[in-house]
N, C-alpha and C positions, 0 to 999 in steps of 0.2 A: 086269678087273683091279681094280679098287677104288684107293681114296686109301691111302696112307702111312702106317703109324699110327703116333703118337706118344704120349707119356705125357701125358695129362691136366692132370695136375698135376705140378710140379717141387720135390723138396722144398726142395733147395737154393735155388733161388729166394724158394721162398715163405717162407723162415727169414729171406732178409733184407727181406723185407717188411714182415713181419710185428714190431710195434713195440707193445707194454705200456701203455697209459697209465692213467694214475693220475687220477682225479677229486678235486678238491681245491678247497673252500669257503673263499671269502675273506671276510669281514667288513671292511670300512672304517670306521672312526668318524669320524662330524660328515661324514657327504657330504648336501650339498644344504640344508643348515641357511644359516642368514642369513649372508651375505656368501663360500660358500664351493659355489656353483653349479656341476656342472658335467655335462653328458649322458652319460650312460652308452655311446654310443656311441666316445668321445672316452677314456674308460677300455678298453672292450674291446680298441681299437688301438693304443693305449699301452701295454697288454700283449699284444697280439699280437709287438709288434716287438722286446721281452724273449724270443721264440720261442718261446710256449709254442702247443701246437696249436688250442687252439682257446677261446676266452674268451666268458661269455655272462653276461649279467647278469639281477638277478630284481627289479623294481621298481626306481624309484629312489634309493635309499639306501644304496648303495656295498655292495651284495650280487654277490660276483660268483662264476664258477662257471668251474672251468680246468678244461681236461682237459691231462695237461703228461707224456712220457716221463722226466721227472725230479722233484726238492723243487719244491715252491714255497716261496723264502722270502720273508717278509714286509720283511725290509730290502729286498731286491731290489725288492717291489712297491711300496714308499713310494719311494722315490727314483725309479722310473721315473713315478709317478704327478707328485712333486712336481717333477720336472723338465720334464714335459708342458703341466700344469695351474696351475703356479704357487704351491701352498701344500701345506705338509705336511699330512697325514694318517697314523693308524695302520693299518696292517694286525693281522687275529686269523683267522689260519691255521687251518684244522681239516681231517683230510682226511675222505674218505667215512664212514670207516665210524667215528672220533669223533664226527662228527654223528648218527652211528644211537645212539651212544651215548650222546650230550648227551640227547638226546629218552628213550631209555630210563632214564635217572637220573631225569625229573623225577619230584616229588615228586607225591603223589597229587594231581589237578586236582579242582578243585571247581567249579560250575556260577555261580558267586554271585562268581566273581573270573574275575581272568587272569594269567600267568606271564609274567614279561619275562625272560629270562637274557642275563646280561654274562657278554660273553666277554671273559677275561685272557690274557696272555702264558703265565704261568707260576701254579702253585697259590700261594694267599698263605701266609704265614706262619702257623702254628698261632696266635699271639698276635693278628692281623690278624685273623683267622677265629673268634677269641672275642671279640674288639671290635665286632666285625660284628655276630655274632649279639647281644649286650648290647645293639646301638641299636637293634634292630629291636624300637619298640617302636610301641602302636598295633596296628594290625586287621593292619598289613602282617604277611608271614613272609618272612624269607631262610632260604635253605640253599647251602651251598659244599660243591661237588661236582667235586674236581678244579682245573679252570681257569673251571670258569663257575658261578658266582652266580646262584642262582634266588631271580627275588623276586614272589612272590605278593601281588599287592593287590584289594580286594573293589572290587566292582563296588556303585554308579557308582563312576567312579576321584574319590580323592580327590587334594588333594596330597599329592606321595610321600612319605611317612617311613618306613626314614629316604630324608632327601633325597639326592638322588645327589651330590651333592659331598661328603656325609657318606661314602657309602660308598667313593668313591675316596680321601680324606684318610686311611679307617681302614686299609684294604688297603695306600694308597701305590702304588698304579700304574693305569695308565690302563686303560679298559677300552670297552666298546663293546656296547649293548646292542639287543637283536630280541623281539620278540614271540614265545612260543610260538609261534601261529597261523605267524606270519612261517617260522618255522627248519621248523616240521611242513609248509607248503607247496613249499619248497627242499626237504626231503629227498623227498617226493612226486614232486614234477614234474623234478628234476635226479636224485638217487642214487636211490629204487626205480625209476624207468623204466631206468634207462641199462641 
């Protein structure tokens, strides 16, 4: 007589199992800087309890890596952050595949410098973005690509010019910046693997 046979697989089951999720790159400004410490662990579960599925962070400097069935938004993540850990911080959202983007705008790399890119909320204003490019003066280069500011400086690093308070005063809004290296190793190790 043999066993009973049943279907394998159930599709109707498996449709509601079966759940989308979206990979979504957070950027924090000023984590771990003087007087605003806090372990990245301590982050992950402070957004785990926002409900997003699963929260991983990439060094310590407020890099963090969601995987979420829904938006990630950044007000959402400053207020859970700043209600956990005690001080406010920015959030600078980007999802997967922005980030493949971010990294594909840069501008040509040269061997003799290295590329830091700020990330903004929102693209600056055409007049911000010609005030911008005017102060970059010096060995540095900027270029505005969207929402993130690519700023090239020769090696050895000197100090910045322009200086970064210069370039937030011209844009007018805050911003938060990573290393090439830094954003090229997050999209490696978090978005081509996944």
């Amino acid at each position: 007589m043999g066993r009973p046979t049943r279907p394998l697989w159930n599709p109707s089951k498996a449709a509601r199992l079966y759940v989308l999720l979206m990979r979504t790159v957070v950027f924090l400004r000023a984590i771990n800087t003087t007087g605003r410490r806090v372990k990245m662990d301590v982050l992950r579960q402070a957004l785990g309890k926002v409900g997003y599925v699963q929260v991983q962070s990439f060094l310590a400097t407020g890099n963090l890596i969601i995987d979420s069935d829904g938006p990630i938004l950044a007000p959402t993540i400053e207020e859970e952050i700043r209600s956990e850990v005690g001080f406010s911080t920015r959030a600078f959202v980007r999802t997967d595949r922005e980030l493949l983007d971010v990294i594909a705008n840069v501008p040509t790399e040269s061997d003799d410098g290295m590329f830091e890119i700020a990330f903004l909320d929102h693209p600056p204003p055409e007049t911000s973005t010609r005030a911008l490019l005017r102060a970059a003066t010096g060995p540095d280069r900027l270029t505005v690509t969207g929402r993130e500011i690519y700023w090239w400086r020769p090696l050895p690093l000197l100090p910045p010019y322009p200086k970064e308070i210069t370039v937030r005063r011209l844009v007018d809004m805050e911003s938060t910046r990573r290393t090439l290296r830094t954003v090229q190793r997050i999209v490696s190790t978090f978005i081509e693997q996944k």
